[in-house]
N, C-alpha and C positions, 0 to 999 in steps of 0.2 A: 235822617235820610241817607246819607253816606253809609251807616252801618247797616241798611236794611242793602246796599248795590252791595260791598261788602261782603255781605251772607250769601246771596245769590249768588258770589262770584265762587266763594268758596266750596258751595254746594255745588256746583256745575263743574268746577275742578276736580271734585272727590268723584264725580259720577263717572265721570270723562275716564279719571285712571280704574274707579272699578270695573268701567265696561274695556278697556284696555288688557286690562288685566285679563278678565273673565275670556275674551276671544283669544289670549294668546293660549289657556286650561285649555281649550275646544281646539284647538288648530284650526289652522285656515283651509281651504279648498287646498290649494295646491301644496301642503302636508300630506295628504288624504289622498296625492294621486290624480286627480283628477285634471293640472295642469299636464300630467302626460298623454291624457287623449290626443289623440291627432283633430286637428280642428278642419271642417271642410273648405276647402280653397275655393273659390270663383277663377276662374281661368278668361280673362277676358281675349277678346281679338288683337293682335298684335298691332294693328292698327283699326283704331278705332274711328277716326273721322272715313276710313271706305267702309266700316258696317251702318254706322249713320245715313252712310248715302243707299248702303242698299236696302238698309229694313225703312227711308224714307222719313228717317226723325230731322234731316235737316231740310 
């Protein structure tokens, strides 16, 4: 029994570093540029408990 947990452990460790491995060959998103898009902001109200009272959410 211990060497069947064991195996499993070891097989899941090999996996672990070969998919480790494999995504550092492929580069990440942000290698690739795509961390430099500009992301779109939400700009909220400076105060937000007096848009509450006027759009009537409180």
């Amino acid at each position: 029994m211990p060497l069947i947990i064991l195996g499993v452990l070891v097989f899941g460790g090999l996996l672990a570093l070969f998919e480790t491995i494999r995504n550092k060959k492929h580069h990440t998103a942000s290698s690739k540029g795509k961390a430099d898009e500009v992301a779109p902001v939400i700009y909220l109200p400076t105060d937000l408990e007096l848009e509450k009272r006027k759009r009537h959410i409180i």
